[in-house]
N, CA, C and O atoms as CSV, one atom per row, in Angstrom:
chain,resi,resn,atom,element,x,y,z
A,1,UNK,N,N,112.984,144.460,34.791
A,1,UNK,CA,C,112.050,145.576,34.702
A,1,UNK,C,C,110.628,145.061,34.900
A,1,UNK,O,O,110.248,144.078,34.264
A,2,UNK,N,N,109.847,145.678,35.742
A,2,UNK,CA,C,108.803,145.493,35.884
A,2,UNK,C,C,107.825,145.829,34.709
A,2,UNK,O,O,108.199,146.947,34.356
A,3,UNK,N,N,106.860,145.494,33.979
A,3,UNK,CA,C,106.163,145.652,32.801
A,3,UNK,C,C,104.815,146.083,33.602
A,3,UNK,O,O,104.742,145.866,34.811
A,4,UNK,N,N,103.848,146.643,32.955
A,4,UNK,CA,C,103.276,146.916,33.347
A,4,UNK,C,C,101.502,145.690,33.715
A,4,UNK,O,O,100.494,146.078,34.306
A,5,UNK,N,N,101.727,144.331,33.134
A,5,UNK,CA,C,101.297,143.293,32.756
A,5,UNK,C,C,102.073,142.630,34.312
A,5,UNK,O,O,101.231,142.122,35.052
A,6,UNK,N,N,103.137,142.598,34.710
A,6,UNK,CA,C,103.735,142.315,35.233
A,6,UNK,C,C,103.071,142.890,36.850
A,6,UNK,O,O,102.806,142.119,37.772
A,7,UNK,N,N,102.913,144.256,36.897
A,7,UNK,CA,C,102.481,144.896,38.141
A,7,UNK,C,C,101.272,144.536,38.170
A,7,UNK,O,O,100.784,144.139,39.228
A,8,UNK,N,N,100.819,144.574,37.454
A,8,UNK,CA,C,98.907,144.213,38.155
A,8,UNK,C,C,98.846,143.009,38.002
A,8,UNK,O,O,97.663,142.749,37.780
A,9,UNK,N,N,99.680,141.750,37.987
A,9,UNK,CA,C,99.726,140.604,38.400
A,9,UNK,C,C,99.849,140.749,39.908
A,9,UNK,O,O,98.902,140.510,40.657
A,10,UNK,N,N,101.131,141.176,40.363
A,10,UNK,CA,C,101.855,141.604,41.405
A,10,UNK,C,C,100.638,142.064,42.039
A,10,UNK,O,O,100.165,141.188,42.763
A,11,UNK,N,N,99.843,143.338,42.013
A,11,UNK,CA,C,98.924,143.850,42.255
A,11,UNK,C,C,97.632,143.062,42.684
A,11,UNK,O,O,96.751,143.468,43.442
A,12,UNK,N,N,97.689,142.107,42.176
A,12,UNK,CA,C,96.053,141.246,42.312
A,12,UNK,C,C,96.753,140.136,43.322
A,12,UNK,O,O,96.038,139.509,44.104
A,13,UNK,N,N,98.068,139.938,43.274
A,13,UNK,CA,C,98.738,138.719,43.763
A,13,UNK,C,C,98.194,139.378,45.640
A,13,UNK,O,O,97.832,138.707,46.606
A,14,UNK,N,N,98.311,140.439,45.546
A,14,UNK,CA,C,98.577,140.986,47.025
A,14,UNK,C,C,97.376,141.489,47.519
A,14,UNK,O,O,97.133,141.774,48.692
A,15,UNK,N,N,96.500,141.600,46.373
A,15,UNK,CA,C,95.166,142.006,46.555
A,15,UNK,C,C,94.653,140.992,47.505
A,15,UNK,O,O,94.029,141.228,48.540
A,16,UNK,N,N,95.034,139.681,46.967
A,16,UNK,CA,C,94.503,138.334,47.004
A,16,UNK,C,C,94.836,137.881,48.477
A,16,UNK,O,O,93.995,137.634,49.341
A,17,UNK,N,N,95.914,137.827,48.587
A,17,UNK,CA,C,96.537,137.341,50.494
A,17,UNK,C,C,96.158,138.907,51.354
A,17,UNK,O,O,95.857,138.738,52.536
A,18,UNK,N,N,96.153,140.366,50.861
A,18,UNK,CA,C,95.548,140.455,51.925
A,18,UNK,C,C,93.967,140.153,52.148
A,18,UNK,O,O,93.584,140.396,53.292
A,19,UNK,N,N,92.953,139.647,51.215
A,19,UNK,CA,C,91.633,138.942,51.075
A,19,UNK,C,C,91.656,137.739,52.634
A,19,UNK,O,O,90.963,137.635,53.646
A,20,UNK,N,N,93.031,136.910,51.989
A,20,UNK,CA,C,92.822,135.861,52.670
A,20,UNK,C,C,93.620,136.108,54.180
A,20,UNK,O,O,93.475,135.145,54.932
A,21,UNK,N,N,94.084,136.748,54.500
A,21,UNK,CA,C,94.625,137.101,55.385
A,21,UNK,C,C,93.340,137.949,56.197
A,21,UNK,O,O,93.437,137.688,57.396
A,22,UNK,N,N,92.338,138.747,55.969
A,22,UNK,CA,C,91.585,139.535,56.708
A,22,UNK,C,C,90.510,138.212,56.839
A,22,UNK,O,O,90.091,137.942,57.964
A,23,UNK,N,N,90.129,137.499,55.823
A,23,UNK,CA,C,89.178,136.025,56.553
A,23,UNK,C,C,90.243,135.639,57.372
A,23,UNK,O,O,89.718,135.549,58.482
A,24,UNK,N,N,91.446,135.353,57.489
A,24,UNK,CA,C,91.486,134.249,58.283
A,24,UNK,C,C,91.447,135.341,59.646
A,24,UNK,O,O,91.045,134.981,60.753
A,25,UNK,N,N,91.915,136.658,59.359
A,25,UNK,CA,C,91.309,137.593,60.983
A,25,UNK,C,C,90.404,137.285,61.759
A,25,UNK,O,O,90.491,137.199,62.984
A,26,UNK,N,N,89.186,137.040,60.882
A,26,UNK,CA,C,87.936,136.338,60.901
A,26,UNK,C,C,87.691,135.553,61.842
A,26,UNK,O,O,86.967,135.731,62.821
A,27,UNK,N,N,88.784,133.969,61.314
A,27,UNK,CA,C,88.753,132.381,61.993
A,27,UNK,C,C,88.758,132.979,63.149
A,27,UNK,O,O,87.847,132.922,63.975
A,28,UNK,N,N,90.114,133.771,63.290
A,28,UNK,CA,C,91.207,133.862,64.444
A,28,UNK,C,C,89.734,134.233,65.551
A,28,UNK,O,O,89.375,133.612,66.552
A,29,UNK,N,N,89.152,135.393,64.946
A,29,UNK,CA,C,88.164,136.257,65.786
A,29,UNK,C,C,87.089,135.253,66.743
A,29,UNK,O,O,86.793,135.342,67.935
A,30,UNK,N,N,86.573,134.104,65.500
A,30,UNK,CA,C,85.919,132.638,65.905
A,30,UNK,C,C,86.189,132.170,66.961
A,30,UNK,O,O,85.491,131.918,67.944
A,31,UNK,N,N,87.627,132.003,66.677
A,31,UNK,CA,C,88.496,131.119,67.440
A,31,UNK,C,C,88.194,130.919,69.036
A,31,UNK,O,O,87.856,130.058,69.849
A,32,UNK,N,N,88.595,132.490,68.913
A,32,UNK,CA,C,88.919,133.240,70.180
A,32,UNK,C,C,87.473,134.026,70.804
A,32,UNK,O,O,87.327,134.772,71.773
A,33,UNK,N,N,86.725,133.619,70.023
A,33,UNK,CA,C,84.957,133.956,70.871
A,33,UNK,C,C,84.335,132.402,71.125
A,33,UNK,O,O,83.363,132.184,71.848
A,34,UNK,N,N,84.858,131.684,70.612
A,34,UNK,CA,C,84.625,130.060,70.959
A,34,UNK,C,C,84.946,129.480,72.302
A,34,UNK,O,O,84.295,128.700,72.996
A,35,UNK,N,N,86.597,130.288,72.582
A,35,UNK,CA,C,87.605,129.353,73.665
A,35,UNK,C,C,86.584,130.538,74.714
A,35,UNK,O,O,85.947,130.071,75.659
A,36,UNK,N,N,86.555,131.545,74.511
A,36,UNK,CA,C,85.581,131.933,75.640
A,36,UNK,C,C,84.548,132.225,76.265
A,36,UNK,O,O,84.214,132.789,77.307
A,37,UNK,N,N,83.913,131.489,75.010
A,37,UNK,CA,C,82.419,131.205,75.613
A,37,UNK,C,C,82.733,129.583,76.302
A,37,UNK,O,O,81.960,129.168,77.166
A,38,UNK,N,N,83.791,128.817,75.894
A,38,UNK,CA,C,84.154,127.774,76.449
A,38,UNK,C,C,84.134,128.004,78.126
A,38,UNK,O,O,83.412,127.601,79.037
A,39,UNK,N,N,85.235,128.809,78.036
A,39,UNK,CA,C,85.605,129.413,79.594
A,39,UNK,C,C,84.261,129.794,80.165
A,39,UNK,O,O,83.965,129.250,81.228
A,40,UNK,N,N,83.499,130.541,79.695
A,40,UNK,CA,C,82.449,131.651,80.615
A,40,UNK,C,C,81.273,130.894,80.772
A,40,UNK,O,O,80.563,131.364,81.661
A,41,UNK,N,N,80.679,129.607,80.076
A,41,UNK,CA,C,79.745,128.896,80.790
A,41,UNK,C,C,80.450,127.517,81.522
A,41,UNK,O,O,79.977,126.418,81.233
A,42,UNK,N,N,81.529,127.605,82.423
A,42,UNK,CA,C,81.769,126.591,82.709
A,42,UNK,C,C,82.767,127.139,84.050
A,42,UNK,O,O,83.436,128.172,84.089
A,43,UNK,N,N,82.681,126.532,84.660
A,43,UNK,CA,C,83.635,126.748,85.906
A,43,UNK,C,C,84.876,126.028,85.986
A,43,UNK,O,O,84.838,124.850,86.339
A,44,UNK,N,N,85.875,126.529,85.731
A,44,UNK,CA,C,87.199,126.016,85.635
A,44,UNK,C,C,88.213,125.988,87.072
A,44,UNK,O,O,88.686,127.028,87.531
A,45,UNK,N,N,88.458,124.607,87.696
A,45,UNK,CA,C,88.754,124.507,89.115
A,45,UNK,C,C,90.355,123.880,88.408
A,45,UNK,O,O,91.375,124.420,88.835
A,46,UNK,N,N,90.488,122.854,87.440
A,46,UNK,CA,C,91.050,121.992,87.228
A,46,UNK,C,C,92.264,122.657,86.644
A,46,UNK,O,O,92.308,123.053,85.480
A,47,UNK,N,N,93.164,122.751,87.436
A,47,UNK,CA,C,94.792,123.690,86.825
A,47,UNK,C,C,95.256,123.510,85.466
A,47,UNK,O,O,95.682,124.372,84.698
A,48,UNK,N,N,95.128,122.406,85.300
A,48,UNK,CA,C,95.346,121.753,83.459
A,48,UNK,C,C,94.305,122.469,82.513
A,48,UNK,O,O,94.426,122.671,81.305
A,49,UNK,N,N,93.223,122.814,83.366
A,49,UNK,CA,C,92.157,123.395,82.010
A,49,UNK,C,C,92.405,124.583,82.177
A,49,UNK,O,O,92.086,125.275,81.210
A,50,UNK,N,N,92.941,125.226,83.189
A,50,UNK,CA,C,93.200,126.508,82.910
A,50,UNK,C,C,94.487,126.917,82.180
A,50,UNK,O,O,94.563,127.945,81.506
A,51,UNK,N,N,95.677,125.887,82.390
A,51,UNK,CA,C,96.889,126.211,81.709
A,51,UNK,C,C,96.346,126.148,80.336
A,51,UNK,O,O,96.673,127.016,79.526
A,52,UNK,N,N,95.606,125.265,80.036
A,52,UNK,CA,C,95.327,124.619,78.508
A,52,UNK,C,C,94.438,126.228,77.637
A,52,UNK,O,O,94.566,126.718,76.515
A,53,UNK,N,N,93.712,126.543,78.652
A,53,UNK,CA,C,92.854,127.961,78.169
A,53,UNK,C,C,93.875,128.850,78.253
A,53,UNK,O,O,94.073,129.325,77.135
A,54,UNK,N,N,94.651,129.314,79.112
A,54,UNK,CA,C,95.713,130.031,78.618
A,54,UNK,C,C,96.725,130.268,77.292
A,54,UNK,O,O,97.041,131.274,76.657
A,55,UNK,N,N,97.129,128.629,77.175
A,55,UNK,CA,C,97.915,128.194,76.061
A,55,UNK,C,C,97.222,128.671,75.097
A,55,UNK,O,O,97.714,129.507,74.340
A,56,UNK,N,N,96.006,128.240,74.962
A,56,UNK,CA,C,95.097,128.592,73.566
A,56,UNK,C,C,95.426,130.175,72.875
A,56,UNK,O,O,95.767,130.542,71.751
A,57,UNK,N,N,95.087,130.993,74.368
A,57,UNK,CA,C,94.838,132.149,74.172
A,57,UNK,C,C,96.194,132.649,73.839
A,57,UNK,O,O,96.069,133.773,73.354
A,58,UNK,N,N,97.313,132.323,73.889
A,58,UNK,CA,C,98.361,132.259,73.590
A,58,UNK,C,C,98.666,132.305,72.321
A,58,UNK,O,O,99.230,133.266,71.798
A,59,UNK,N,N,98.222,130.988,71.571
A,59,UNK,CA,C,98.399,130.736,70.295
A,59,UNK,C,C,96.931,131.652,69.812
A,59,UNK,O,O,96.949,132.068,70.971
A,60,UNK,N,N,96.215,132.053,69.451
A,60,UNK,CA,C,95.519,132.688,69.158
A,60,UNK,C,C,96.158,134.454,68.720
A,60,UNK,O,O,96.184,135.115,67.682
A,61,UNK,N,N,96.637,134.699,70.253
A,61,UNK,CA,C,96.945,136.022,70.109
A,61,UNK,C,C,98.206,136.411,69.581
A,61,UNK,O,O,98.605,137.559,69.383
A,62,UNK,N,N,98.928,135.084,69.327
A,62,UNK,CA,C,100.519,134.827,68.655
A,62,UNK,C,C,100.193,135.213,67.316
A,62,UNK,O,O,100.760,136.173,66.793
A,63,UNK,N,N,98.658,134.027,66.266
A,63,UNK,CA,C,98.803,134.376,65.135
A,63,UNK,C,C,97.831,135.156,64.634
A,63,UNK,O,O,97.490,135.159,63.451
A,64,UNK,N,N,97.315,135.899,65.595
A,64,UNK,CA,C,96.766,137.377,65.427
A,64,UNK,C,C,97.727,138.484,64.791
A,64,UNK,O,O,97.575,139.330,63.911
A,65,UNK,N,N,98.727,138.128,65.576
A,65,UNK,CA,C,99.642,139.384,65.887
A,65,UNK,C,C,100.543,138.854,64.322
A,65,UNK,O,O,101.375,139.662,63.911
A,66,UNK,N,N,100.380,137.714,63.620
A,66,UNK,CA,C,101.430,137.534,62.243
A,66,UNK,C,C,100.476,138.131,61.179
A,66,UNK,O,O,100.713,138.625,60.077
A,67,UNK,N,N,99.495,137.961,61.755
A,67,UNK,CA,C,98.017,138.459,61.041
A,67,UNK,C,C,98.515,139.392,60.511
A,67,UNK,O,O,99.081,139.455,59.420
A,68,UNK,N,N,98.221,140.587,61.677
A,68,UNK,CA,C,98.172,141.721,61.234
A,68,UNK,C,C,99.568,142.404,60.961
A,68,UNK,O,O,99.772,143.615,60.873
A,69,UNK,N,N,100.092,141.823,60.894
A,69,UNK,CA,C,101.732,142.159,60.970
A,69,UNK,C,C,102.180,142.014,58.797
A,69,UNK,O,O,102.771,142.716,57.977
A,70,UNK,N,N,101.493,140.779,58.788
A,70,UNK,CA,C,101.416,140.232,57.161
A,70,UNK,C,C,100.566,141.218,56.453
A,70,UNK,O,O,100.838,141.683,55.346
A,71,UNK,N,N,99.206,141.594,57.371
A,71,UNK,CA,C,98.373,142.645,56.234
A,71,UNK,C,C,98.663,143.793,56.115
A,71,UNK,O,O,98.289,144.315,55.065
A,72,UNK,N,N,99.525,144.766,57.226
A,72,UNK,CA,C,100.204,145.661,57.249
A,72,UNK,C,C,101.303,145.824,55.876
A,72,UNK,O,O,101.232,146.753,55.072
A,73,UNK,N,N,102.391,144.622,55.814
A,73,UNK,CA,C,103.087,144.334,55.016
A,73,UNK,C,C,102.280,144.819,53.249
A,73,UNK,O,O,102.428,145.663,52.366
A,74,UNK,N,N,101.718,144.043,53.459
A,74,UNK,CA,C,100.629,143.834,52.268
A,74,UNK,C,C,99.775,145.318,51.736
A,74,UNK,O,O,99.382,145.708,50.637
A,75,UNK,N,N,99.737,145.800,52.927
A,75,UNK,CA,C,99.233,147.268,52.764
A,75,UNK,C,C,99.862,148.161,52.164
A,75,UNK,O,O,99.516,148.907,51.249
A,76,UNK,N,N,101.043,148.033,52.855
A,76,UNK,CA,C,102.332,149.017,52.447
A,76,UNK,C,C,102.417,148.864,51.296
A,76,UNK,O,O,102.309,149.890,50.625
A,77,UNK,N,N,102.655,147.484,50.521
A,77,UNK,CA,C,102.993,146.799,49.082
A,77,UNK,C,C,102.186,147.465,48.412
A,77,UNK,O,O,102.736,147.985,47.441
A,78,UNK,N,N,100.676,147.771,48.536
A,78,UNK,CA,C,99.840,148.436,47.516
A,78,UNK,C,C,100.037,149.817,47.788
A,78,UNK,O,O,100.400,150.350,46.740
A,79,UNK,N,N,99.963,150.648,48.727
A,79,UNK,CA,C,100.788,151.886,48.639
A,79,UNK,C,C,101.825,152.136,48.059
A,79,UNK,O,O,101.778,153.237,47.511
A,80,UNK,N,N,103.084,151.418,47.881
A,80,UNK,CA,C,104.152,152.161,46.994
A,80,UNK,C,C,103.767,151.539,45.813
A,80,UNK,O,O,104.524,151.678,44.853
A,81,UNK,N,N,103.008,151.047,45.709
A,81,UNK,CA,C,102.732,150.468,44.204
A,81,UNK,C,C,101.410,151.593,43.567
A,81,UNK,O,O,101.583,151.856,42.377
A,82,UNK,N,N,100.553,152.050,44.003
A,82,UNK,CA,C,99.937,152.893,44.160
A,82,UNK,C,C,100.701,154.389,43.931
A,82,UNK,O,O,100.212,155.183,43.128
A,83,UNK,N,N,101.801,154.688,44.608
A,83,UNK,CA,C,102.987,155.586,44.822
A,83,UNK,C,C,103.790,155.566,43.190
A,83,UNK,O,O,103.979,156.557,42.485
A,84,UNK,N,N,104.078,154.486,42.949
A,84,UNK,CA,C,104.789,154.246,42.131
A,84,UNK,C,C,106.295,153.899,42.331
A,84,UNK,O,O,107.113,153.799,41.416
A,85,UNK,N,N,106.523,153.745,43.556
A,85,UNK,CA,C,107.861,153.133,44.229
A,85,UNK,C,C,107.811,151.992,44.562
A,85,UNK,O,O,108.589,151.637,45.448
A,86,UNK,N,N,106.874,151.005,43.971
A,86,UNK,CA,C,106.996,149.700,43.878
A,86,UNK,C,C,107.892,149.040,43.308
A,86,UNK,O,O,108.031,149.334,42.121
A,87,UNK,N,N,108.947,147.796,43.927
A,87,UNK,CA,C,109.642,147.368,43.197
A,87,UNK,C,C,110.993,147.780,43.391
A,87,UNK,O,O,111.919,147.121,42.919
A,88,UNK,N,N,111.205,148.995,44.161
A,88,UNK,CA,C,112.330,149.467,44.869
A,88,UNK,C,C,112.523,149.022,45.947
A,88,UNK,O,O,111.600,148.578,46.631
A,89,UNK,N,N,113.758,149.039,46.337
A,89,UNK,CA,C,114.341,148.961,47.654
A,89,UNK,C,C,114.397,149.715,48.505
A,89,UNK,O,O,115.507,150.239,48.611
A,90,UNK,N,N,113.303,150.185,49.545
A,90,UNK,CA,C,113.101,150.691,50.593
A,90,UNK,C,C,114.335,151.392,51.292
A,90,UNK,O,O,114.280,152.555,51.692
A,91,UNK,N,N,115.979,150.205,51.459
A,91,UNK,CA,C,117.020,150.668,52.004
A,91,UNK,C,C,117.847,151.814,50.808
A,91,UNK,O,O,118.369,152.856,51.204
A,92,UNK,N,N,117.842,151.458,49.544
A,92,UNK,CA,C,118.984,151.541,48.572
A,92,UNK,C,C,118.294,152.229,47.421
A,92,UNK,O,O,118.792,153.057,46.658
A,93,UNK,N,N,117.351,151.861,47.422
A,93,UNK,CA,C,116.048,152.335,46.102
A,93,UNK,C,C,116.528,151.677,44.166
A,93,UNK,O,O,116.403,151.868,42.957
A,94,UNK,N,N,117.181,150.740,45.380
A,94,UNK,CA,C,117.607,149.867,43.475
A,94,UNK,C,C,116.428,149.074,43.328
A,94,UNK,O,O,115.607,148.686,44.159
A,95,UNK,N,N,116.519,148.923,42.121
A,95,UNK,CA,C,115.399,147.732,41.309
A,95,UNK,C,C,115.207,146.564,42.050
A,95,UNK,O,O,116.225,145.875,42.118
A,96,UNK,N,N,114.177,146.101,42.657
A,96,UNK,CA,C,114.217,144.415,43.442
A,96,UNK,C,C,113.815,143.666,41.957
A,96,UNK,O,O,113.087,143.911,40.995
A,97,UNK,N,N,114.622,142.751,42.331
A,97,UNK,CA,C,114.829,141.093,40.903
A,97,UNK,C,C,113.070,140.699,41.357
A,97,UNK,O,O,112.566,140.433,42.449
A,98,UNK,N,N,112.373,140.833,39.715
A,98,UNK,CA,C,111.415,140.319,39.664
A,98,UNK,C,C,110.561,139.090,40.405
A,98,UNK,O,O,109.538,138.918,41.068
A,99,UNK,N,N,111.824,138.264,39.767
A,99,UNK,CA,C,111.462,136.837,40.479
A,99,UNK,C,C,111.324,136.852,42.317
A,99,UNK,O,O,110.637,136.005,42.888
A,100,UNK,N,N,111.963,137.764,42.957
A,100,UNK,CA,C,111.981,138.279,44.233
A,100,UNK,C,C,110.403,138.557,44.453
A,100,UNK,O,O,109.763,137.944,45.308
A,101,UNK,N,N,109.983,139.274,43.834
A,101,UNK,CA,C,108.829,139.892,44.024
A,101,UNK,C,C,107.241,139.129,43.847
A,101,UNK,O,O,106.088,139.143,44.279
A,102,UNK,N,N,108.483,138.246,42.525
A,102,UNK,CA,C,106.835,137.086,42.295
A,102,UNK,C,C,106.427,136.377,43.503
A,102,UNK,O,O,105.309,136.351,44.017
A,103,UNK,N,N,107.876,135.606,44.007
A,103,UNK,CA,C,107.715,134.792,45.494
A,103,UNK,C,C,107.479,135.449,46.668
A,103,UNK,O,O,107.245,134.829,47.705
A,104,UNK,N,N,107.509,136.478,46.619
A,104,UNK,CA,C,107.092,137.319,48.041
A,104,UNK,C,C,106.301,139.117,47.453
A,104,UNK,O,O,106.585,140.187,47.992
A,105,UNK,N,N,105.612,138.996,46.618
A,105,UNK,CA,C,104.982,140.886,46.099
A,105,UNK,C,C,105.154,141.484,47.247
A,105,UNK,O,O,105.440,142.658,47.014
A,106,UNK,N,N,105.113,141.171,48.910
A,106,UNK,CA,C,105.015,142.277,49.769
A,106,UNK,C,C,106.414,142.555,50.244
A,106,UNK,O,O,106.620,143.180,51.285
A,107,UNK,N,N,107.650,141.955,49.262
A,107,UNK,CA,C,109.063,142.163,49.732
A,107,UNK,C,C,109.127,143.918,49.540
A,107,UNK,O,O,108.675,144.738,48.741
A,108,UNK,N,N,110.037,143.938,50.871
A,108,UNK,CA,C,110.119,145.744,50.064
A,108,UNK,C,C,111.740,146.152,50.234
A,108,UNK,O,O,112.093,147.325,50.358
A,109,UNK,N,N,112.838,144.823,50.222
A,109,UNK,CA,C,114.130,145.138,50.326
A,109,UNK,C,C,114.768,144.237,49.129
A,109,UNK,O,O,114.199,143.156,48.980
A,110,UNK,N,N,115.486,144.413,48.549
A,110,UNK,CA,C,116.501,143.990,47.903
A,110,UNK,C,C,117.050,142.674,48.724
A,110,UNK,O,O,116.857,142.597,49.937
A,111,UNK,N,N,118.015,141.240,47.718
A,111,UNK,CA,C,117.900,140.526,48.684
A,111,UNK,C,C,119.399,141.107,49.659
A,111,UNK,O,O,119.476,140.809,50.851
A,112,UNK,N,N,120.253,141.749,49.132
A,112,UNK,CA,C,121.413,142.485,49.463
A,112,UNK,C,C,120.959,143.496,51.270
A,112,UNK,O,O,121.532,143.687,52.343
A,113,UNK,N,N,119.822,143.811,50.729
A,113,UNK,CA,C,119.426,144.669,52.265
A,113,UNK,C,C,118.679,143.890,53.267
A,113,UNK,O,O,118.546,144.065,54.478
A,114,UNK,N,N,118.179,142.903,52.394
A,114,UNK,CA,C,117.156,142.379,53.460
A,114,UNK,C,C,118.133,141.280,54.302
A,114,UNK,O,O,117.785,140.667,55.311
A,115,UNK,N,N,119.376,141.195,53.662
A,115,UNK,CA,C,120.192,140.513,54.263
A,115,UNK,C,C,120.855,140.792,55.383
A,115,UNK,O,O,121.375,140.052,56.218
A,116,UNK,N,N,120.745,142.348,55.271
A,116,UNK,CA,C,121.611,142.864,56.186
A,116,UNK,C,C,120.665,143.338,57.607
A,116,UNK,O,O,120.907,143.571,58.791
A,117,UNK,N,N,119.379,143.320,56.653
A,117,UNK,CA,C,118.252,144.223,57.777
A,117,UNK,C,C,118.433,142.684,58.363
A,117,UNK,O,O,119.296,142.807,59.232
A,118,UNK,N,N,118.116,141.582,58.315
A,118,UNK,CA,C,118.198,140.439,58.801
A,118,UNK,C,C,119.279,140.516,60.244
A,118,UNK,O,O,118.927,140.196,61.379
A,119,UNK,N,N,120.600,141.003,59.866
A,119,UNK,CA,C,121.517,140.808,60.662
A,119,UNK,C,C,121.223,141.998,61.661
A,119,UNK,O,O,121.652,141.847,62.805
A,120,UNK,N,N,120.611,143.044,61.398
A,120,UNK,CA,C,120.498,143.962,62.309
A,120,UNK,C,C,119.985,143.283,63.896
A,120,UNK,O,O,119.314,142.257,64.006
A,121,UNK,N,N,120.574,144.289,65.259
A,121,UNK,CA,C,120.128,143.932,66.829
A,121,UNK,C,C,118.407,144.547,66.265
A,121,UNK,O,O,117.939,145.460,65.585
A,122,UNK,N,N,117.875,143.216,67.167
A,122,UNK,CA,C,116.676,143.248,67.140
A,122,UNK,C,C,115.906,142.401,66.453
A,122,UNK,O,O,114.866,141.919,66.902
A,123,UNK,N,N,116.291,142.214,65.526
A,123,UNK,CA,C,115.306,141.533,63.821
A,123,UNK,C,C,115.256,140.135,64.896
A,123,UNK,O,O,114.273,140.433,65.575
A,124,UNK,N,N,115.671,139.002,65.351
A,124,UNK,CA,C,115.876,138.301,65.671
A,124,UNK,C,C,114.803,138.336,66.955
A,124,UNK,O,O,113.748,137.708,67.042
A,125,UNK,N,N,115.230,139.006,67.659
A,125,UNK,CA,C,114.144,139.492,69.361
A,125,UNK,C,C,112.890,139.284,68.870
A,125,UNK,O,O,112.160,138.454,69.412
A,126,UNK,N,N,112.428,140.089,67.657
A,126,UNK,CA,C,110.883,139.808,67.117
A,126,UNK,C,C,110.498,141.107,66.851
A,126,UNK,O,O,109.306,141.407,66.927
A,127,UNK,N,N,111.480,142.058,66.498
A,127,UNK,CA,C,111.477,143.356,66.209
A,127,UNK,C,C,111.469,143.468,64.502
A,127,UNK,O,O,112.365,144.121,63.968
A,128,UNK,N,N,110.460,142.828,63.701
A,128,UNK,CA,C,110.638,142.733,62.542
A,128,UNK,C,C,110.336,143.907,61.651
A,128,UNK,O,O,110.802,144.004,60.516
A,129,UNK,N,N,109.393,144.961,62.304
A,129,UNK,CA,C,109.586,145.795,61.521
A,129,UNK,C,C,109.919,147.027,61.130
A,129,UNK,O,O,109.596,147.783,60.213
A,130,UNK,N,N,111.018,147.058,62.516
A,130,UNK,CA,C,112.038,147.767,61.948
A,130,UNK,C,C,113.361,147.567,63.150
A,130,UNK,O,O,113.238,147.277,64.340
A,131,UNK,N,N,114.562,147.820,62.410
A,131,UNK,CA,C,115.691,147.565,63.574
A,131,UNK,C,C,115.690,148.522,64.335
A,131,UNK,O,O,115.092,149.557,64.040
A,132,UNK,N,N,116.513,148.342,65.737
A,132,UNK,CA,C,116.419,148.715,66.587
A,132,UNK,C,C,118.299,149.655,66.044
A,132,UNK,O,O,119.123,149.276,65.212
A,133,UNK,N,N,118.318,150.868,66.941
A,133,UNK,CA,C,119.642,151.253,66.668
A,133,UNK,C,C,120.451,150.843,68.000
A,133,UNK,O,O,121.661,151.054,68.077
């Protein structure tokens, strides 16, 4: 059972990563106004510096996209908690095991569903948030 000592731990826990999750939006934003001011005062002939500026932009826009994918997560978490359907299982609406919640507050499946949402076509492709039918 969730206590109520218990939720606004939970509550500040998620407060907290999405904090650090919107700075590191931030870096990412740095990052990626750095590599192209790199590019835009410089004339790039050399095929390696352009694969290499590509690559970058690559990885940049890869962990952009976990970015916002994690603060979304995180969003949701304070909405049903907000809601008061925090702590349920999204698939089943049973109780999620505390300790579940300490190691991950933005879990929103049971480990029974998330097992299965796991196995679902798609989850795998990179369709994480939600299966495909």
């Amino acid at each position: 059972m969730l206590t109520p000592e218990l939720l606004e731990t939970l509550r500040q826990r998620l407060l907290q990563q999405l904090d650090g999750l919107h700075a590191q939006l931030g870096a990412d934003d740095l990052a990626e106004q750095a590599t192209r001011d790199w590019r835009g005062n410089r004339e790039v002939h050399d095929p390696g510096e352009v694969a290499t500026a590509s690559a970058v932009d690559d990885v940049v826009a890869g962990r952009e996209a976990l970015h916002i994918r994690d603060a979304l997560s995180l969003e949701a978490a304070l909405h049903r908690l907000a809601l008061g359907d925090y702590g349920h299982c999204v698939d089943c609406n049973e109780a999620i095991d505390s300790a579940r919640l300490l190691v991950d507050p933005a879990t929103e499946r049971c480990q029974a569903c998330q097992a299965a949402f796991e196995q679902s076509p798609g989850f795998w492709a990179g369709d994480r948030l939600a299966p495909t039918d």
